[in-house]
gemmi code that builds the backbone of each chain (N, CA, C; Angstrom):
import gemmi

chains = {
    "A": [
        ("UNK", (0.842, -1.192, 0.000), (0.000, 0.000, 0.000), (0.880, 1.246, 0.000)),
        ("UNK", (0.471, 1.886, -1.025), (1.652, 3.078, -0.969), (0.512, 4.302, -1.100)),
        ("UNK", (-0.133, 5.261, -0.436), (-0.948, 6.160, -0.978), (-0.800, 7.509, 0.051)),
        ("UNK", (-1.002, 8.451, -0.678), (-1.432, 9.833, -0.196), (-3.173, 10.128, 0.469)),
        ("UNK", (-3.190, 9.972, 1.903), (-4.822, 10.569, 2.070), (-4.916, 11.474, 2.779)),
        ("UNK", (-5.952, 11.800, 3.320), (-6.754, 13.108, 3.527), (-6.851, 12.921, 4.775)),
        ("UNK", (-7.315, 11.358, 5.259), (-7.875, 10.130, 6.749), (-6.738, 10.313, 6.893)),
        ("UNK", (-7.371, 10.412, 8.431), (-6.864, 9.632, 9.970), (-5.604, 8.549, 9.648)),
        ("UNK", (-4.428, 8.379, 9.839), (-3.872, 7.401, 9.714), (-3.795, 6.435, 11.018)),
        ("UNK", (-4.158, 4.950, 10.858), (-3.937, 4.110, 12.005), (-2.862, 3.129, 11.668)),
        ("UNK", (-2.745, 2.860, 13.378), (-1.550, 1.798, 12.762), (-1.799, 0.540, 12.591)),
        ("UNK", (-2.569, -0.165, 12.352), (-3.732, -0.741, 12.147), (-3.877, -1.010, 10.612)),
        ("UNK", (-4.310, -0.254, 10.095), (-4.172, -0.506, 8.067), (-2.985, -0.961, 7.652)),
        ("UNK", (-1.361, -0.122, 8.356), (-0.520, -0.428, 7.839), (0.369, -1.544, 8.109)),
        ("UNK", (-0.459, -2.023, 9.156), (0.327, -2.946, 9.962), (-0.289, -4.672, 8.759)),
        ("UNK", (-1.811, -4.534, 9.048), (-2.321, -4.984, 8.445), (-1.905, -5.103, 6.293)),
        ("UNK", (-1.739, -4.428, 6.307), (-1.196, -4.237, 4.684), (-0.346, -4.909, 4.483)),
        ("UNK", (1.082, -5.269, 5.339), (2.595, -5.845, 5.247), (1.991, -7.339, 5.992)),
        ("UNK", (1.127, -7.605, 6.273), (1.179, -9.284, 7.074), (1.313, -10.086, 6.093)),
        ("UNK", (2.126, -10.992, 6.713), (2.314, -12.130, 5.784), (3.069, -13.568, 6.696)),
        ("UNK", (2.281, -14.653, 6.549), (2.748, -15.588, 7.422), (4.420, -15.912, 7.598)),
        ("UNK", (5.255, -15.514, 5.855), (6.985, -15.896, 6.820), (7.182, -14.234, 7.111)),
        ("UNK", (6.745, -13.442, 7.712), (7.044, -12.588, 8.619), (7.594, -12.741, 10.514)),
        ("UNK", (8.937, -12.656, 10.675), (8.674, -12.705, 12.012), (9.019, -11.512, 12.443)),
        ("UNK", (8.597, -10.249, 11.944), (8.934, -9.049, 12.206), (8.301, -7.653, 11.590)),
        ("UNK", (7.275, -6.947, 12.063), (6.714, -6.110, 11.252), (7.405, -4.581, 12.097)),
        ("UNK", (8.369, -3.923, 11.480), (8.774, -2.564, 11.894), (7.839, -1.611, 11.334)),
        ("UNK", (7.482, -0.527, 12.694), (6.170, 0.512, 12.174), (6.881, 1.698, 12.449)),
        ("UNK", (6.735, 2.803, 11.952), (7.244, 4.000, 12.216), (6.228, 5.241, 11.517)),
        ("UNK", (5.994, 5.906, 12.924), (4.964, 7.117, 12.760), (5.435, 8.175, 12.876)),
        ("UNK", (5.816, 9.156, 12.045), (5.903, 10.535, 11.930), (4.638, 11.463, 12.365)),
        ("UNK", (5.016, 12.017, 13.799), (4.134, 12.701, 14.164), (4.241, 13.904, 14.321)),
        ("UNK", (3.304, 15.033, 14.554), (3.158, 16.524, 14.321), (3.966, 17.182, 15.962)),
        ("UNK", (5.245, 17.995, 15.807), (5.741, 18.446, 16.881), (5.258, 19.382, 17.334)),
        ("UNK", (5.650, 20.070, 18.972), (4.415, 21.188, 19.246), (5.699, 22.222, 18.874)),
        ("UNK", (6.704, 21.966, 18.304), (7.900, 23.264, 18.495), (8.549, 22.687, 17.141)),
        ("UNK", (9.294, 23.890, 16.620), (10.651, 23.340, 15.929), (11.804, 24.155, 16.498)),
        ("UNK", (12.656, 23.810, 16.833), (13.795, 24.428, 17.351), (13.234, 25.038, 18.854)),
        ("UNK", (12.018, 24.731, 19.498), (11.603, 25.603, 20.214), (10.801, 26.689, 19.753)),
        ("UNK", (10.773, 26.771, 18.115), (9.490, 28.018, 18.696), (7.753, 27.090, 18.552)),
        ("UNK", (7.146, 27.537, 19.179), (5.841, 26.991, 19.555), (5.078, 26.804, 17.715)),
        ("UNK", (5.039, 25.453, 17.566), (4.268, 25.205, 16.583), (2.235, 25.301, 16.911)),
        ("UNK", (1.612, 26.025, 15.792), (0.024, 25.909, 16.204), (-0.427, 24.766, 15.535)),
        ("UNK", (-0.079, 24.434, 14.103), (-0.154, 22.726, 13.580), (0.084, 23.133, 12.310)),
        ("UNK", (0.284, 22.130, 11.751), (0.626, 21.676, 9.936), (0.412, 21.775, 9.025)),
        ("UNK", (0.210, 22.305, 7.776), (-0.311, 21.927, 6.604), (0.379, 21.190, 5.712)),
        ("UNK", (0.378, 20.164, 4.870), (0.883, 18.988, 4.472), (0.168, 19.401, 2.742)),
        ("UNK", (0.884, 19.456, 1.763), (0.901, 18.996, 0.404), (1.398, 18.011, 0.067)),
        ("UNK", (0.861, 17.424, -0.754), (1.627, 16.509, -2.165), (1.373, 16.699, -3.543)),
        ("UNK", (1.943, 16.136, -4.555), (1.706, 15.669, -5.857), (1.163, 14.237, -5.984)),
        ("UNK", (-0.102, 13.645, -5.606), (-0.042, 12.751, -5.082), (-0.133, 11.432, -6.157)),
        ("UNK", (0.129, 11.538, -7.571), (0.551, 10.058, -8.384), (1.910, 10.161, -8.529)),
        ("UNK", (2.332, 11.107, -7.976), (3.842, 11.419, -8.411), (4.571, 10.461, -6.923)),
        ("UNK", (3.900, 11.443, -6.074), (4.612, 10.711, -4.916), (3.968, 9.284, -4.655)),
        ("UNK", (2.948, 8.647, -4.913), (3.131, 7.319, -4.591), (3.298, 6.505, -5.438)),
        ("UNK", (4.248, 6.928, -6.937), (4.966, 6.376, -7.481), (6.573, 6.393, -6.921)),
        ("UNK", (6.550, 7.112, -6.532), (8.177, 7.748, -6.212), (8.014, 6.871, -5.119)),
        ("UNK", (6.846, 6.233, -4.040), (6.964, 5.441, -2.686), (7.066, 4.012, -2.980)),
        ("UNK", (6.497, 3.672, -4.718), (6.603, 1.993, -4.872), (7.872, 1.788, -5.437)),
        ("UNK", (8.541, 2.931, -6.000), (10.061, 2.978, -6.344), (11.383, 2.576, -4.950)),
        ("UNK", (11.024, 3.152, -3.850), (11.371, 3.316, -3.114), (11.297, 1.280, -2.297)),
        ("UNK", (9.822, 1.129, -2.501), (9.715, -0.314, -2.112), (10.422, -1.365, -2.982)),
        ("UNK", (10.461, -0.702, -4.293), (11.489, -1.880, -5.376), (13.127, -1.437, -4.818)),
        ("UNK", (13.480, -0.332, -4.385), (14.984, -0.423, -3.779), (15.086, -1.264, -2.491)),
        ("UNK", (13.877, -1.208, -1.484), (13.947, -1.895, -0.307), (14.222, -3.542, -0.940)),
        ("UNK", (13.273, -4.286, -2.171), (13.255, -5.505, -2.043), (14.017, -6.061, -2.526)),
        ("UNK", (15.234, -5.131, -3.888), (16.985, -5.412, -4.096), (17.988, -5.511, -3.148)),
        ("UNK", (17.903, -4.603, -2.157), (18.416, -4.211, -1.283), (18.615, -5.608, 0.003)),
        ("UNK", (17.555, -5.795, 0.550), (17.372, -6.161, 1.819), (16.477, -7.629, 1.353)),
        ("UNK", (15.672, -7.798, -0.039), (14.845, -9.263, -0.063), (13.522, -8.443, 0.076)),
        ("UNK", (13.283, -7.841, 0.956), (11.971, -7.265, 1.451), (10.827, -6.720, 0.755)),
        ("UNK", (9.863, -8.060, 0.570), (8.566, -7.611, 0.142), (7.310, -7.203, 0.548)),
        ("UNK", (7.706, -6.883, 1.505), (6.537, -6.420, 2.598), (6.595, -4.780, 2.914)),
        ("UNK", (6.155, -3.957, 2.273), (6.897, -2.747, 2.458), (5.531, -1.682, 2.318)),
        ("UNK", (4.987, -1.139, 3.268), (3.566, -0.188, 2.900), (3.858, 1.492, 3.947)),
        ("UNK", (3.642, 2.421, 2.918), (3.605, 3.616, 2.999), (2.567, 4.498, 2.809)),
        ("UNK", (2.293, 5.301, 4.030), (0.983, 6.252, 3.627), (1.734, 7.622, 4.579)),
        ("UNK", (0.745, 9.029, 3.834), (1.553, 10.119, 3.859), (-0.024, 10.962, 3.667)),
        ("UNK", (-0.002, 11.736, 5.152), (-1.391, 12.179, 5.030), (-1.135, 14.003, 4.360)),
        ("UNK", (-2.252, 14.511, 4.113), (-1.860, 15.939, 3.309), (-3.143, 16.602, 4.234)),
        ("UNK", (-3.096, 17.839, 4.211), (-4.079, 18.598, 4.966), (-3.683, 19.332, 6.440)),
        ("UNK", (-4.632, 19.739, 6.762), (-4.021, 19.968, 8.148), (-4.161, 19.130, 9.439)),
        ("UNK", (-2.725, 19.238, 9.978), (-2.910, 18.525, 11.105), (-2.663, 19.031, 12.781)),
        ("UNK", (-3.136, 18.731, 13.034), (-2.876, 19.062, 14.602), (-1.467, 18.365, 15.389)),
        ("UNK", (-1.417, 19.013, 16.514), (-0.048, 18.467, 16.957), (-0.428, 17.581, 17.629)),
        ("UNK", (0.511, 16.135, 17.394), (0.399, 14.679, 18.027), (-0.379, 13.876, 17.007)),
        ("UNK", (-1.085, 14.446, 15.694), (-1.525, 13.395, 15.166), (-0.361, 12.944, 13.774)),
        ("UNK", (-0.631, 11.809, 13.596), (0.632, 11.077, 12.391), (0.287, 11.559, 10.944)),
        ("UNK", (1.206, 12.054, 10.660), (1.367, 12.664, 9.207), (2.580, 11.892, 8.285)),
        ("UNK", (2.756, 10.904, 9.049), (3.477, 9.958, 7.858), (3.405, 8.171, 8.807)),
        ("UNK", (3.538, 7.298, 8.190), (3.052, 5.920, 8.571), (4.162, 4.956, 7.873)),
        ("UNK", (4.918, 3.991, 8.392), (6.255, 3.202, 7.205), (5.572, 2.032, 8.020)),
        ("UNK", (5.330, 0.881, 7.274), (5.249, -0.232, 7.888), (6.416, -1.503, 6.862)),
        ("UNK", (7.360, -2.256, 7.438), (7.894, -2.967, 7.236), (7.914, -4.407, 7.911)),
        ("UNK", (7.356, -5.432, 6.921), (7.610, -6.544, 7.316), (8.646, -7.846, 6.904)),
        ("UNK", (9.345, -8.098, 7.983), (10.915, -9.593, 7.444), (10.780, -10.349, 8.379)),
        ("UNK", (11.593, -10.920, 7.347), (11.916, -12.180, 8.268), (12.252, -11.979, 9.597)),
        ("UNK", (13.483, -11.172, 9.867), (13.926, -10.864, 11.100), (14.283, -9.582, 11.367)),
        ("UNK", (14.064, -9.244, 12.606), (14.041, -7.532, 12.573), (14.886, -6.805, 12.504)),
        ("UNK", (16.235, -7.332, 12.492), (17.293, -6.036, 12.106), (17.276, -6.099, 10.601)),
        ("UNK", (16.813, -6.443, 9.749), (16.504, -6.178, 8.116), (15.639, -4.922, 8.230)),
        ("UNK", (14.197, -5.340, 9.121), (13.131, -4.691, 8.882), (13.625, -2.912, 9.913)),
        ("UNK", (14.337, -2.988, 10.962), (14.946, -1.552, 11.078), (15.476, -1.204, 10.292)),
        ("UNK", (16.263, -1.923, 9.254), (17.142, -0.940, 8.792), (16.103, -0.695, 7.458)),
        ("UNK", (15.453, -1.127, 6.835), (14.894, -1.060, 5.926), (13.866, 0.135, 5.862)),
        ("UNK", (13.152, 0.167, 7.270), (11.920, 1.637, 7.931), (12.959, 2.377, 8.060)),
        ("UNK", (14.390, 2.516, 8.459), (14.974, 4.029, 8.473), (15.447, 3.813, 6.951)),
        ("UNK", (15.689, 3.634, 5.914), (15.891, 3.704, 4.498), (14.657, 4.119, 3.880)),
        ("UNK", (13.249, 3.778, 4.013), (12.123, 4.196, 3.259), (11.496, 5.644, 3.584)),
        ("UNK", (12.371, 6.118, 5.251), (11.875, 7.283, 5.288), (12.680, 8.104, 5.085)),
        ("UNK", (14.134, 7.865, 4.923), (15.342, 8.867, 4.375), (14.935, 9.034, 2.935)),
        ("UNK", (14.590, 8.277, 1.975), (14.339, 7.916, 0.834), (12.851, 8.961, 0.671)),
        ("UNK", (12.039, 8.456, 1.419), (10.906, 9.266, 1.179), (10.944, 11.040, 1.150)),
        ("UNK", (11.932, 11.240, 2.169), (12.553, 12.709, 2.355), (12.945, 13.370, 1.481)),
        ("UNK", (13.831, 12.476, 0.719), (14.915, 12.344, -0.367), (13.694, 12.776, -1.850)),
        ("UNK", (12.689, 11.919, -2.407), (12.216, 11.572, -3.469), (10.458, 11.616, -3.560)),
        ("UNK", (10.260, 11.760, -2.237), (8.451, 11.678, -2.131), (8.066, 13.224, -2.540)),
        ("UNK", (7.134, 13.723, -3.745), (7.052, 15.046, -3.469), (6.176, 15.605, -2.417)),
        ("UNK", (6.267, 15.843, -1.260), (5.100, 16.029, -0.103), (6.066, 17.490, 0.239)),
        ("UNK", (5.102, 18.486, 0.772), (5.519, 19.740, 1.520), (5.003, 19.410, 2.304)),
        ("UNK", (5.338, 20.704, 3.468), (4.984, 21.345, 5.140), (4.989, 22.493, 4.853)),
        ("UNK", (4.366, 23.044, 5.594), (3.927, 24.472, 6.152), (3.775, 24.416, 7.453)),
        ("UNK", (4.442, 25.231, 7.945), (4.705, 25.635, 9.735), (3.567, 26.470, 9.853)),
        ("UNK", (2.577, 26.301, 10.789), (1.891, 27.234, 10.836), (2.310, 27.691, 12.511)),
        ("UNK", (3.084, 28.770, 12.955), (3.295, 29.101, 14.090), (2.471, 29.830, 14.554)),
        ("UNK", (2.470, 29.078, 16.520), (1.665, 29.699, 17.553), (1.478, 31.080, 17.240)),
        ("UNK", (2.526, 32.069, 17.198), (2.211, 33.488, 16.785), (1.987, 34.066, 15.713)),
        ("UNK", (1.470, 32.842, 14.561), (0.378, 33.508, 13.591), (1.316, 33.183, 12.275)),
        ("UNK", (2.437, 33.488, 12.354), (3.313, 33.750, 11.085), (3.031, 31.922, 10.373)),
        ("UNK", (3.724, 32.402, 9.123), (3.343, 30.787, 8.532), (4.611, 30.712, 7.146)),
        ("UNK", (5.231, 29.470, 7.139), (6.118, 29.131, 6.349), (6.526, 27.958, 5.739)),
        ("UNK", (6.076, 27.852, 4.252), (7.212, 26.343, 3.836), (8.170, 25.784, 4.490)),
        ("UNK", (8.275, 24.903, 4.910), (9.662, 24.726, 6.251), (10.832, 24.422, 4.462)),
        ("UNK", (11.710, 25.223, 5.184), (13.153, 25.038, 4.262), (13.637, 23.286, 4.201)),
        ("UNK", (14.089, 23.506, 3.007), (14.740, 21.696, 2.809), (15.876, 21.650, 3.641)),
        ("UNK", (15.716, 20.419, 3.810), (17.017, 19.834, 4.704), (18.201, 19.372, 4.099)),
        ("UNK", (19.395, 19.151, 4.838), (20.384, 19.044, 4.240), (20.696, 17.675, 3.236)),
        ("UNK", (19.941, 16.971, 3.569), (19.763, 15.672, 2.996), (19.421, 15.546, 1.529)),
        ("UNK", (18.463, 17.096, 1.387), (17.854, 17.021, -0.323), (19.321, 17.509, -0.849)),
        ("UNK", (19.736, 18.629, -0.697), (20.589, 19.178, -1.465), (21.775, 18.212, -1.607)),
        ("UNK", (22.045, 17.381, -0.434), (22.963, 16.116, -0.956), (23.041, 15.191, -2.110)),
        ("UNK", (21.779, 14.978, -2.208), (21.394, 14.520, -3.258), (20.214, 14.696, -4.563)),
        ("UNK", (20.377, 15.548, -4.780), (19.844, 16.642, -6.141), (20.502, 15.914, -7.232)),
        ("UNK", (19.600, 15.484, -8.092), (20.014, 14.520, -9.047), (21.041, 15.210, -10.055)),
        ("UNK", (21.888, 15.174, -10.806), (22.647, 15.888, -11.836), (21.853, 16.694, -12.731)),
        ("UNK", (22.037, 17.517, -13.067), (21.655, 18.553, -14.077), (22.504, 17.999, -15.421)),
        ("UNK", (22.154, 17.869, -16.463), (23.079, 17.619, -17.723), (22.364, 19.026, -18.529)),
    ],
    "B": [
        ("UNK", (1.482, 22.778, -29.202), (1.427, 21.514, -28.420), (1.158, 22.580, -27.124)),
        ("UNK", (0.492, 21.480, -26.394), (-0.212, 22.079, -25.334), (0.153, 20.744, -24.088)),
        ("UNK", (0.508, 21.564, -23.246), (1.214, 21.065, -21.705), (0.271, 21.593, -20.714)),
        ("UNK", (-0.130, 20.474, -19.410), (-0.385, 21.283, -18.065), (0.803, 21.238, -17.125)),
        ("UNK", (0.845, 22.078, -16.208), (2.250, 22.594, -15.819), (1.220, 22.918, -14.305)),
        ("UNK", (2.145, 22.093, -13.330), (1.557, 21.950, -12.026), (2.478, 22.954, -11.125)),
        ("UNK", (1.891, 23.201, -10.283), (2.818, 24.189, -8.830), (2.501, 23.886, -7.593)),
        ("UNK", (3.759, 23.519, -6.873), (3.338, 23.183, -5.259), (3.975, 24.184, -4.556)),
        ("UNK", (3.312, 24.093, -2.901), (3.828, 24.504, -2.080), (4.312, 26.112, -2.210)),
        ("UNK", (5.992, 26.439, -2.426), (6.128, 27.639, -2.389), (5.992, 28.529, -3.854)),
        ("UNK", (6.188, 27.473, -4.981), (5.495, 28.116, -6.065), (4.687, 28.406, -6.241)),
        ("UNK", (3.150, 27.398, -5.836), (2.088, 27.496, -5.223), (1.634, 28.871, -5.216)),
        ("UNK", (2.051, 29.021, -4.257), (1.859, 30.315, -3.171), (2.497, 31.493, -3.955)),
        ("UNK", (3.551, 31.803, -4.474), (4.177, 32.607, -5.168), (3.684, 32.964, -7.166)),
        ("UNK", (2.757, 32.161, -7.742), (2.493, 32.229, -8.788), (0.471, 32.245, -8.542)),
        ("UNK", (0.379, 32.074, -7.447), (-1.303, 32.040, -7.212), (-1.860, 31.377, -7.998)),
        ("UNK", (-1.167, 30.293, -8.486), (-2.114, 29.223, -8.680), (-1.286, 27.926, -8.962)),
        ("UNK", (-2.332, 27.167, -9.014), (-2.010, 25.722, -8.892), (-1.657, 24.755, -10.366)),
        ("UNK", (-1.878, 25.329, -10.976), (-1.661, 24.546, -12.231), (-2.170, 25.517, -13.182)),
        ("UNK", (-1.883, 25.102, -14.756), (-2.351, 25.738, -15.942), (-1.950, 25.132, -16.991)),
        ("UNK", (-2.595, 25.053, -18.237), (-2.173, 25.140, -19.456), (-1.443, 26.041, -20.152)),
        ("UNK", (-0.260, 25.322, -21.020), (0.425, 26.301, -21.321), (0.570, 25.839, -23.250)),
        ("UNK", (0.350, 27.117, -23.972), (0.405, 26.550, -25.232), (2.278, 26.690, -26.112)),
        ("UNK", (2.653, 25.851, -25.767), (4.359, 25.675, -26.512), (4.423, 25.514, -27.962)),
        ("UNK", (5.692, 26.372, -28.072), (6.036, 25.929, -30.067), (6.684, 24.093, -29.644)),
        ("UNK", (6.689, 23.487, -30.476), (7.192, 22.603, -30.975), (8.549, 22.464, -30.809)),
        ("UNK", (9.064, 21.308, -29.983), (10.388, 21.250, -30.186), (10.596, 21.778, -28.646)),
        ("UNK", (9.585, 22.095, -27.688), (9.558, 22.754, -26.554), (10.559, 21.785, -25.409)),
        ("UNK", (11.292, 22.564, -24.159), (11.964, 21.638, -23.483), (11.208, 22.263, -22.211)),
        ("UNK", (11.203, 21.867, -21.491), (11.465, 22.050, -19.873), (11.894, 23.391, -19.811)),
        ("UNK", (12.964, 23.813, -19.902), (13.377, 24.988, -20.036), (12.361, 26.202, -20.767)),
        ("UNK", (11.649, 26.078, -21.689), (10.615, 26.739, -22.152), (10.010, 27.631, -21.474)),
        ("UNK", (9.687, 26.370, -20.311), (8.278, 26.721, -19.335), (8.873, 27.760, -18.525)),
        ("UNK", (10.260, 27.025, -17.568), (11.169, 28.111, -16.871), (11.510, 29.576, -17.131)),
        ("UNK", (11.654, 29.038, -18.426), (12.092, 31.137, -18.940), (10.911, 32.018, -19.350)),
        ("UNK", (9.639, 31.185, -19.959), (8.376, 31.939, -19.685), (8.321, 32.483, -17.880)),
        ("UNK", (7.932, 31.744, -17.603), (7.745, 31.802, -15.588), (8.322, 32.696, -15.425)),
        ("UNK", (9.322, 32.997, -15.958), (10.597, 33.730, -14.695), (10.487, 35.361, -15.574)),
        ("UNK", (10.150, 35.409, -17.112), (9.266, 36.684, -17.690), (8.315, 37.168, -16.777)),
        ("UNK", (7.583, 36.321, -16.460), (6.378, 36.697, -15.246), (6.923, 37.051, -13.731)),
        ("UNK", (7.416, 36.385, -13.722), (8.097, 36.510, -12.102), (9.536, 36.382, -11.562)),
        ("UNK", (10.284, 37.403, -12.355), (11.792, 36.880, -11.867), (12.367, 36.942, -10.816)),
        ("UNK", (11.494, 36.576, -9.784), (12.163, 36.610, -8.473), (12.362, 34.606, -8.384)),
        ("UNK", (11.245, 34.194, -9.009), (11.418, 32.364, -9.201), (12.869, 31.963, -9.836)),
        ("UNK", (13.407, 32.618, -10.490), (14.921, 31.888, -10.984), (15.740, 31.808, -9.761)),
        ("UNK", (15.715, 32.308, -8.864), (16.390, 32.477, -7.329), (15.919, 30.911, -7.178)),
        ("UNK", (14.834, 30.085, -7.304), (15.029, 28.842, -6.925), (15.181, 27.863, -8.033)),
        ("UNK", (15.675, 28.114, -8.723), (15.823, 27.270, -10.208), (16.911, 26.675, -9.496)),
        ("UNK", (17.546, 26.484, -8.844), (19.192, 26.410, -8.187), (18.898, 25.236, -7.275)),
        ("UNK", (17.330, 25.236, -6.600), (17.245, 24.119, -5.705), (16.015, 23.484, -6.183)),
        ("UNK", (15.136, 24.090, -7.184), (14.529, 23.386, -7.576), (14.253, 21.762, -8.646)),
        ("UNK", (13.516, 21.414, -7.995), (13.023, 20.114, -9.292), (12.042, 20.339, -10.664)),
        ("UNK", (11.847, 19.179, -11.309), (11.214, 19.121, -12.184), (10.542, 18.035, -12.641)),
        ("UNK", (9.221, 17.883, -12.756), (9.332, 16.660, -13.447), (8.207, 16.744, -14.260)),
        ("UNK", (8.171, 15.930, -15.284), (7.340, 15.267, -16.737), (6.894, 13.693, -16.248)),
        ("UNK", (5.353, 13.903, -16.808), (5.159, 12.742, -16.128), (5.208, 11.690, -14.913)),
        ("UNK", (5.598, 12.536, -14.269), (5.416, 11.923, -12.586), (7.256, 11.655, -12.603)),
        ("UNK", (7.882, 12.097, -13.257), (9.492, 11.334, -13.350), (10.020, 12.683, -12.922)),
        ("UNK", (11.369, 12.601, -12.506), (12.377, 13.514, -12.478), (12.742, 14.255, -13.569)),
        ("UNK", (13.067, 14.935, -13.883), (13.517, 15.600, -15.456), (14.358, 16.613, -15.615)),
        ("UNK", (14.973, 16.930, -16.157), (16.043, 18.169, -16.154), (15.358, 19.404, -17.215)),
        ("UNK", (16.156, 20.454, -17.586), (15.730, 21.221, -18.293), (15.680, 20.624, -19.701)),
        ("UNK", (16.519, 20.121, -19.915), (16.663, 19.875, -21.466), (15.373, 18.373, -21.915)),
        ("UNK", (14.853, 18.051, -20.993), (13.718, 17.069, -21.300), (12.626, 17.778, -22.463)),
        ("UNK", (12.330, 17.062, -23.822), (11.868, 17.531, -24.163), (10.710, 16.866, -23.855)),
        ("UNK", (9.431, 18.080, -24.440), (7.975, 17.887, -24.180), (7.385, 17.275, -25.145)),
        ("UNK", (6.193, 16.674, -25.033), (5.013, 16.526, -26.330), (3.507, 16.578, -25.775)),
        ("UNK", (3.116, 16.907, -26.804), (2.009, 17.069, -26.391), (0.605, 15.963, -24.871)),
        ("UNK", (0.184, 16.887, -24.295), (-0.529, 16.096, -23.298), (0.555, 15.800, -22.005)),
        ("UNK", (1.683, 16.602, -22.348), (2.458, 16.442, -20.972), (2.001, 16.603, -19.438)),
        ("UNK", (2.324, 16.140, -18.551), (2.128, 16.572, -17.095), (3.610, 17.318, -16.318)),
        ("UNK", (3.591, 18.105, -16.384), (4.973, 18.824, -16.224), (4.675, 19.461, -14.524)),
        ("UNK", (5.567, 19.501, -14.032), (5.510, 19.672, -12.256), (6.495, 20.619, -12.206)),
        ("UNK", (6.542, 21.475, -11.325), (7.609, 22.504, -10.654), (7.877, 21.913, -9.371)),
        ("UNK", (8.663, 20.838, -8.934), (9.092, 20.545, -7.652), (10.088, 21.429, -6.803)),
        ("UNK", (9.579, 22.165, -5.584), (10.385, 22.645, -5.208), (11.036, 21.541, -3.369)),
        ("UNK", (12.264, 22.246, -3.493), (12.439, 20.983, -2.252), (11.540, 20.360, -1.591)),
        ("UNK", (11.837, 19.156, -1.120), (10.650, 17.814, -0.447), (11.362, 18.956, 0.777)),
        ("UNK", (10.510, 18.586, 1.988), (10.512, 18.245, 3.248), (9.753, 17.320, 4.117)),
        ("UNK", (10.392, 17.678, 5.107), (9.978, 16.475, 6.204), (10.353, 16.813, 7.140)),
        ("UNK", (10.896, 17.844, 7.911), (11.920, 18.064, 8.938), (13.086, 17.494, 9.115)),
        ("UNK", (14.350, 17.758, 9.767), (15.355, 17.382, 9.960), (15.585, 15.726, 10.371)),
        ("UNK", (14.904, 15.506, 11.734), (15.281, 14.956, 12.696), (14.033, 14.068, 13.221)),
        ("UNK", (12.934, 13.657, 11.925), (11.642, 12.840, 12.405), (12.146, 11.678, 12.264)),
    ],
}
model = gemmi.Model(1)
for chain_id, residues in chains.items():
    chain = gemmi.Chain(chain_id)
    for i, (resn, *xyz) in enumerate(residues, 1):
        res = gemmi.Residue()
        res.name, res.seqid = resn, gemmi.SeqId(i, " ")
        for name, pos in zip(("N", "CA", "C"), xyz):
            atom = gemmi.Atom()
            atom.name, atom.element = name, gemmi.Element(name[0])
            atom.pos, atom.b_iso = gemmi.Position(*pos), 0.0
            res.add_atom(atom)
        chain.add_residue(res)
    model.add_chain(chain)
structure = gemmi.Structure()
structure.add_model(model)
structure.setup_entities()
């Protein structure tokens, strides 16, 4: 399951999505809404995507996990809209054989997702002001070549 | 040949709107669209430097050429925060 929604994310769908009987290991990882960045007081989120773009760019991401690591158990969801602080605005569920595959594989799908998913943020701060949060150092690392 | 040409986030916000049709000569690249845009608004070439692109849901550079019925995107940096 790789999709962009609007819903509530549980952990529950995604957990459910990756089962599979030779699983002895399902790694979950929830990206949730902070009340601060750096300390200044966040009021909550607004979340964009491109959303056939990015959950193509997320089953791309699951064909590097299953070269990589074997791993065919791999489901991603990435909510857009606004969110409040404490609710999950991103969801990685990974299921292996054994669980140090499946850690390392949930911190690769969300560096990757960082990297290649097109999704924005917008800071909407406690004192009103509001901003695209700036890219991280991670994109500009890897900015594909220009020819 | 005729392209729609999408905008997120801080382009979005900076071009007031979200998408459009755009009618191109023939032979049109990626670059086309950019140097129209930036006629309109040359404060946007300031992110040509960190920006993306893509055709068809793909990555693309300037020199990608177009054809007709394209889906052409202005990606400007992903985020996610630093440290989630």
């Amino acid at each position: 399951m790789f999709k962009i929604t609007t819903e509530v994310i549980t952990g529950a769908e995604v957990r459910e999505a990756v089962a599979a009987p030779d699983a002895g290991a399902v790694v979950l990882f929830f990206g949730t809404v902070r009340n601060n960045t750096d300390g200044r007081p966040t009021k909550y989120l607004e979340y964009e995507a491109y959303p056939p773009m990015a959950e193509k760019k997320m089953e791309e991401i699951a064909e590097e996990i299953s070269e990589k690591w074997g791993i065919h158990r791999v489901a991603m969801i990435h909510r857009v809209g606004r969110l409040e602080i404490g609710e999950v605005s991103v969801a990685v569920a990974v299921a292996s054989p054994h669980r140090k595959d499946g850690f390392e594989a949930c911190q690769y799908a969300m560096n990757r997702l960082k990297q290649i998913v097109p999704i924005w943020k917008r800071e909407v701060w406690a004192d009103g002001e509001a901003e695209w949060v700036k890219p991280d150092a991670v994109f500009f690392e890897n900015l594909p070549e220009r020819t | 040949m005729k392209v729609t040409v999408k905008y997120f986030a801080v382009c979005h916000e900076m071009l007031d709107r979200s998408e459009e049709e755009m009618q191109l000569p023939e032979g049109a690249t990626v670059q086309t669209i950019l140097k129209r845009l930036e006629e309109e608004w040359p404060e946007i070439a300031e992110f040509y430097e960190v920006m993306q692109m893509s055709v068809n849901w793909e990555y693309a550079t300037e020199n990608t050429e177009l054809t007709e019925g394209d889906e052409v995107a202005l990606i400007p940096p992903v985020t996610g925060g630093n440290n989630v």
